[in-house]
The first five atom37 places (N, CA, C, CB, O) and aatype in JSON, in Angstrom:
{
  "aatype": [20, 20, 20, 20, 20, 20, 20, 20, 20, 20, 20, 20, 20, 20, 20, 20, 20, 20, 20, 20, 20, 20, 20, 20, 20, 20, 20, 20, 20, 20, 20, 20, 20, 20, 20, 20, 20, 20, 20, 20, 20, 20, 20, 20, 20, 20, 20, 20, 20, 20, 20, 20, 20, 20, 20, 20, 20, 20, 20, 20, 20, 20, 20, 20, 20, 20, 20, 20, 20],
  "atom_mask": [
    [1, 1, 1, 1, 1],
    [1, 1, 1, 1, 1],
    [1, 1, 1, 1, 1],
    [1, 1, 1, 1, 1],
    [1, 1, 1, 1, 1],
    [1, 1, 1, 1, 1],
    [1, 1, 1, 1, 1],
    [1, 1, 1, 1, 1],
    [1, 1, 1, 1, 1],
    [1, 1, 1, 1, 1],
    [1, 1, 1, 1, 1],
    [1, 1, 1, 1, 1],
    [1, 1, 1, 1, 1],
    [1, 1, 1, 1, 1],
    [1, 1, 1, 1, 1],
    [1, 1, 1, 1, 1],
    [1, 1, 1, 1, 1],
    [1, 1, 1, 1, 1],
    [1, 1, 1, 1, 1],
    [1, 1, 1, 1, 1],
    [1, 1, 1, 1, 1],
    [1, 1, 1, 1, 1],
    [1, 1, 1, 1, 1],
    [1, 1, 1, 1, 1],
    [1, 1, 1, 1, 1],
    [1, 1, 1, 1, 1],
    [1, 1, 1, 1, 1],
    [1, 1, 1, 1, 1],
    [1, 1, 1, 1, 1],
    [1, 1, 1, 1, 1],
    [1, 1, 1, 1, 1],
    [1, 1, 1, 1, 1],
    [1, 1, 1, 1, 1],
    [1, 1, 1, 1, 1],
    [1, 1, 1, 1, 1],
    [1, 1, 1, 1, 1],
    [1, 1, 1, 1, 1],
    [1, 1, 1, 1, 1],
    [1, 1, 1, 1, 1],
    [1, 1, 1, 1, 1],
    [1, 1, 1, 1, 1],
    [1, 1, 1, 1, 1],
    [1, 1, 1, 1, 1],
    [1, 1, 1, 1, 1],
    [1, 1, 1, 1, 1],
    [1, 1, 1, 1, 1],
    [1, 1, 1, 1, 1],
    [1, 1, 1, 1, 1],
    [1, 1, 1, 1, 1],
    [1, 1, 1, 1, 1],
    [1, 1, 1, 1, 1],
    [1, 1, 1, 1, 1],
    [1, 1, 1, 1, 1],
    [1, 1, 1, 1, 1],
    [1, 1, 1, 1, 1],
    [1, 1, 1, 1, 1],
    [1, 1, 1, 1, 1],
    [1, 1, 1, 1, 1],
    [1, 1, 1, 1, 1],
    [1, 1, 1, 1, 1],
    [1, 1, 1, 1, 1],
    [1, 1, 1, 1, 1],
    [1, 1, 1, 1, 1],
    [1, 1, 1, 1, 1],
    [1, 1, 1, 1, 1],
    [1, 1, 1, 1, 1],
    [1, 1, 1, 1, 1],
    [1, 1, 1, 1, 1],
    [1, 1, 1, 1, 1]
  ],
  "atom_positions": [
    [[0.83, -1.18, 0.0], [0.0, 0.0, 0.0], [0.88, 1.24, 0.0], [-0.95, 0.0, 1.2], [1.69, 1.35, 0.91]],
    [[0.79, 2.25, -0.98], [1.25, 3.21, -1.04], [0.59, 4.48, 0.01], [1.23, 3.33, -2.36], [-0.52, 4.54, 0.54]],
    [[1.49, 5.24, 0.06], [0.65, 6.15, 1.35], [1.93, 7.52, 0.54], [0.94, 5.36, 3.89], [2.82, 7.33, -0.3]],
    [[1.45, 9.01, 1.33], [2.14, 10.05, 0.8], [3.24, 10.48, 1.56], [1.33, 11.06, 0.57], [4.02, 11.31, 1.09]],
    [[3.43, 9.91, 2.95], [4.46, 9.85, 3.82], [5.11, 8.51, 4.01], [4.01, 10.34, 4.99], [4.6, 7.4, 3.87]],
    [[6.24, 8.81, 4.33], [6.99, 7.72, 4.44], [6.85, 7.07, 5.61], [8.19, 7.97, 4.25], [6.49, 7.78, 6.55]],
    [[7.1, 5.34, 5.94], [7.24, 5.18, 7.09], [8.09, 3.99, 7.22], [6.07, 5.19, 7.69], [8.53, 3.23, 6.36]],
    [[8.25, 3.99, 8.79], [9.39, 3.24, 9.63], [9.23, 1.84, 9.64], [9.44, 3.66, 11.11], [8.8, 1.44, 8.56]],
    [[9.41, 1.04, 10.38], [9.26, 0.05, 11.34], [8.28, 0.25, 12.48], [10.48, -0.18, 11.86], [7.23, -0.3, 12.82]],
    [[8.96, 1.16, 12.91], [8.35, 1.72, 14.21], [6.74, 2.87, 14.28], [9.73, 2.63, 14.79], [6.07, 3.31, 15.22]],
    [[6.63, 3.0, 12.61], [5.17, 3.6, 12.59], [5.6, 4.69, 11.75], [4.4, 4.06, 14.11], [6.72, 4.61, 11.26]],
    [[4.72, 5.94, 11.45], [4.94, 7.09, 10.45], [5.5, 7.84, 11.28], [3.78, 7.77, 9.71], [5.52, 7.68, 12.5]],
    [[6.19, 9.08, 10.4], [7.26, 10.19, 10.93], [5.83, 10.51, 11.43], [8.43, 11.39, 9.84], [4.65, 10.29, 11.16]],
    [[6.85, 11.38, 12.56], [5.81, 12.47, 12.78], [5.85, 13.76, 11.98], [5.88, 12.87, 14.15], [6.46, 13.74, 10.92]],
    [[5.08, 15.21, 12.49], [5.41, 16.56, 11.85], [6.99, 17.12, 12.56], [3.96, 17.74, 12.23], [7.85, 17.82, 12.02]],
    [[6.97, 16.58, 13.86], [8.13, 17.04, 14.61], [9.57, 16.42, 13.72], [7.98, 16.41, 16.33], [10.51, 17.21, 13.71]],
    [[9.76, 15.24, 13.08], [10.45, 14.97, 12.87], [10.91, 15.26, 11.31], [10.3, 14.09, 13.39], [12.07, 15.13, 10.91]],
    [[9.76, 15.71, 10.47], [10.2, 16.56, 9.44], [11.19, 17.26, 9.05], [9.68, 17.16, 9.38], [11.94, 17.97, 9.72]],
    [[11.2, 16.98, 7.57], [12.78, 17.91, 7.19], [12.74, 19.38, 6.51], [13.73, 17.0, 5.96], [13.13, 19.35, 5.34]],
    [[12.41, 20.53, 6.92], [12.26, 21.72, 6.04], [13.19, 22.56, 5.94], [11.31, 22.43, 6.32], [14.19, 22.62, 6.67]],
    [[12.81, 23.54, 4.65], [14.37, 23.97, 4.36], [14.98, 25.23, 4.76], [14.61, 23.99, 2.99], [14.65, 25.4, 5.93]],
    [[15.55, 26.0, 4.46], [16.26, 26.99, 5.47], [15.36, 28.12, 5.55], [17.77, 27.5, 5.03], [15.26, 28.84, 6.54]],
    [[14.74, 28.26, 4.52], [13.85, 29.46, 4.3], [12.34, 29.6, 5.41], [13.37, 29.29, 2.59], [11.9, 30.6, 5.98]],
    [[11.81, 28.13, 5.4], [11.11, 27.92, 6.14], [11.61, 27.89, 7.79], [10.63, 26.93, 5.59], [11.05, 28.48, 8.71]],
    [[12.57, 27.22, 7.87], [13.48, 27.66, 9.58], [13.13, 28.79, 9.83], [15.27, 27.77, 9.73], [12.31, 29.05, 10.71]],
    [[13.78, 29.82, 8.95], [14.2, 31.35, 9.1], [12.8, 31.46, 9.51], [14.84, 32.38, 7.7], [12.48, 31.23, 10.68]],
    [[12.11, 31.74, 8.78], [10.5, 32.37, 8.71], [9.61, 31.54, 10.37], [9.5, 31.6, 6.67], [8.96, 32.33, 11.05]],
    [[9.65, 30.42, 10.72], [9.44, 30.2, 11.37], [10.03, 30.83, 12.57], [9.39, 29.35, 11.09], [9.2, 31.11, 13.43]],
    [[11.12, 31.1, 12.81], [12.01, 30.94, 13.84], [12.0, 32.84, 13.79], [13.65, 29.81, 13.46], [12.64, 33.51, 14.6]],
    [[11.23, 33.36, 12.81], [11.04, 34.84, 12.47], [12.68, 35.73, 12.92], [9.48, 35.48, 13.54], [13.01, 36.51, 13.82]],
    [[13.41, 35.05, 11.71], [14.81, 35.71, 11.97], [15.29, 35.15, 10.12], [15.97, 34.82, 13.76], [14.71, 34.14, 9.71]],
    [[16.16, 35.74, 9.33], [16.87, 35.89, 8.25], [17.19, 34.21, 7.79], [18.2, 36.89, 8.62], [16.94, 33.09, 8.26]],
    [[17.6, 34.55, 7.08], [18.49, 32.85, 6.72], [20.04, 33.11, 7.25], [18.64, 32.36, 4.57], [20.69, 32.26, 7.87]],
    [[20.36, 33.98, 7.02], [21.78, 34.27, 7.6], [21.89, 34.4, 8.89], [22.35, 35.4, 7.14], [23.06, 34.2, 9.23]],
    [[20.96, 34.73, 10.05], [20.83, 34.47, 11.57], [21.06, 32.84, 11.59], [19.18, 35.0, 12.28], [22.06, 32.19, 11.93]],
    [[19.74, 32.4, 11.08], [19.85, 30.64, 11.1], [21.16, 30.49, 10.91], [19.02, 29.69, 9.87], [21.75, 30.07, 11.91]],
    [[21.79, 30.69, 10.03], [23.63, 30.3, 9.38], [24.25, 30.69, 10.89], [24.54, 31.72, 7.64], [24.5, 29.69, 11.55]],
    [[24.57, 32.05, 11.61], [25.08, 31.9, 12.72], [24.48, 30.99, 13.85], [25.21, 33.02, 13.06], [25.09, 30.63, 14.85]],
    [[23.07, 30.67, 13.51], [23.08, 30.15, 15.07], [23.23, 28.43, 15.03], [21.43, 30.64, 15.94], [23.14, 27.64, 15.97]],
    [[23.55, 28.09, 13.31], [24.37, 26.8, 13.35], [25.72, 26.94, 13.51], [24.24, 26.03, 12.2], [26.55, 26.09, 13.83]],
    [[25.89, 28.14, 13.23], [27.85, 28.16, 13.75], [27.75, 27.92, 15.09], [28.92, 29.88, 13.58], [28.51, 27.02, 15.43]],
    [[26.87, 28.56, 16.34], [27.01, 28.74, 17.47], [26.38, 27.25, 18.2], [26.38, 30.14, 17.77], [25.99, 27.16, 19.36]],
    [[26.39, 26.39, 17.41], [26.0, 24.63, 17.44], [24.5, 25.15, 18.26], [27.44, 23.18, 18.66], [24.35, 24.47, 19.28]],
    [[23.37, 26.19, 18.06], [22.7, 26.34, 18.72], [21.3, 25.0, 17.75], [22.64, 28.07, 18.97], [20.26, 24.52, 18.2]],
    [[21.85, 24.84, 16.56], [20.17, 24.18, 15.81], [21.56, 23.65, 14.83], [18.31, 25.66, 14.86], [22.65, 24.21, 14.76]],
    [[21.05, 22.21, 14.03], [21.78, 21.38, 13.57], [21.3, 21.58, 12.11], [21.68, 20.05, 14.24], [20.15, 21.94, 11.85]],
    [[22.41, 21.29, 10.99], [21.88, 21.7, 9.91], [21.93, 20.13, 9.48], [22.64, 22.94, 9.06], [22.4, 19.26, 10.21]],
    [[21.44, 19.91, 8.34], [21.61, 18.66, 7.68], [21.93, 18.79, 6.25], [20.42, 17.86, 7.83], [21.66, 19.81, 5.61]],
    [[22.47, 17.81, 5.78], [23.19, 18.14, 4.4], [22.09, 16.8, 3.49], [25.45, 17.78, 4.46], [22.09, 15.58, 3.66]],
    [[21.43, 17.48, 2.73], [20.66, 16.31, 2.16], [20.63, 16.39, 0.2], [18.87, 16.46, 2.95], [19.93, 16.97, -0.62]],
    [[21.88, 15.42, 0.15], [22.18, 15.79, -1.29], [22.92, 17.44, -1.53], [20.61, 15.68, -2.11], [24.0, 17.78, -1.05]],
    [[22.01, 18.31, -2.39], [23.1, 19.2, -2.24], [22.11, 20.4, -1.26], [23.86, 19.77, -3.97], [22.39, 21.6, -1.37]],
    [[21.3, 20.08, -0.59], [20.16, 20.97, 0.17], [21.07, 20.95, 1.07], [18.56, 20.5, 0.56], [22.15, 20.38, 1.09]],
    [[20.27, 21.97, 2.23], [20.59, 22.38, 3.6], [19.01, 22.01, 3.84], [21.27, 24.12, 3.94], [18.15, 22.5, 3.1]],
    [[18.59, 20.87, 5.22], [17.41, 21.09, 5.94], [17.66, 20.89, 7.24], [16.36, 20.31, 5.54], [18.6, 20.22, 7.68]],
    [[16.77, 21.52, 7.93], [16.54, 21.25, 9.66], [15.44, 20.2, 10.04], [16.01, 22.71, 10.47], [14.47, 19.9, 9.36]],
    [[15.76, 19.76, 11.17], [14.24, 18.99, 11.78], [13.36, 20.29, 12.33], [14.56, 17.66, 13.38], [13.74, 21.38, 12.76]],
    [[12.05, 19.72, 12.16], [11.48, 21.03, 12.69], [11.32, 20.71, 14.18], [10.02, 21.52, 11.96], [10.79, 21.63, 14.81]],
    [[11.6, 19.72, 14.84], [11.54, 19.42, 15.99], [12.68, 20.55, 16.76], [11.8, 17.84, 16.08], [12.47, 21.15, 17.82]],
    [[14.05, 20.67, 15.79], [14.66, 21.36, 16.27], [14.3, 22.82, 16.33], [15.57, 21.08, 15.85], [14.59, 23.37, 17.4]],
    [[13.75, 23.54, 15.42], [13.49, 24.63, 15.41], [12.35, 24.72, 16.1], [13.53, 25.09, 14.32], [12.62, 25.83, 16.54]],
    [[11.18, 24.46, 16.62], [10.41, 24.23, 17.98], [11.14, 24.04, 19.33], [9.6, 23.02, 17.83], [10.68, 24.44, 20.4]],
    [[11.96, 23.6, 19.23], [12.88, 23.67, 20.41], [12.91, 25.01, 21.43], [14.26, 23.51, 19.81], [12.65, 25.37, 22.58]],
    [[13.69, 25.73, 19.44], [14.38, 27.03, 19.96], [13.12, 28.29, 19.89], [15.88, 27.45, 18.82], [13.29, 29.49, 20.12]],
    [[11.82, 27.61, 19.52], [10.89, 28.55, 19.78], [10.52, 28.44, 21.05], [9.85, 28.5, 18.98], [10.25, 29.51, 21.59]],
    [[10.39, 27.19, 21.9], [10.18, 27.21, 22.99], [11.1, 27.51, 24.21], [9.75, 26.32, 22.99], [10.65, 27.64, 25.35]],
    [[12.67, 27.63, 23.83], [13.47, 28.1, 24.7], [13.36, 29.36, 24.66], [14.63, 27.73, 24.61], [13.64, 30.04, 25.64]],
    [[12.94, 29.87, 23.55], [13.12, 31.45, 23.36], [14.67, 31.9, 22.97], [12.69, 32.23, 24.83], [15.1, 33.03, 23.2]],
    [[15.44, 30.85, 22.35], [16.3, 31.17, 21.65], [16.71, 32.3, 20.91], [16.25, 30.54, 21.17], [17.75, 32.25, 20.25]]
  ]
}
């Protein structure tokens, strides 16, 4: 059975575990793409290298909405 999300072993991703891309971080996280760029220098949010993209988990960027990062 085909479905439009992918899934595990362990059951379907969640939304938290999603991969979106820098533009969407930024906008979420209501700061530039180039803030995001420092606050992966400052190991504050993890970038991922997917092929030749840059994405985040959005779990991570909820994080830093809820720390108030």
């Amino acid at each position: 059975m085909l479905t439009n999300q992918p899934q595990f072993s362990s059951g379907q991703i969640t939304d938290t575990d999603r991969l979106i891309t820098k533009a969407v971080a930024a906008r979420l996280l209501s700061v530039s793409t180039r803030t995001l760029d420092r606050l992966c220098s400052k190991d504050l949010i993890q970038k991922l290298h997917v092929g030749g993209s840059v994405r985040f988990r959005m779990s991570d960027v909820q994080k830093i909405i809820q720390q108030g990062v």
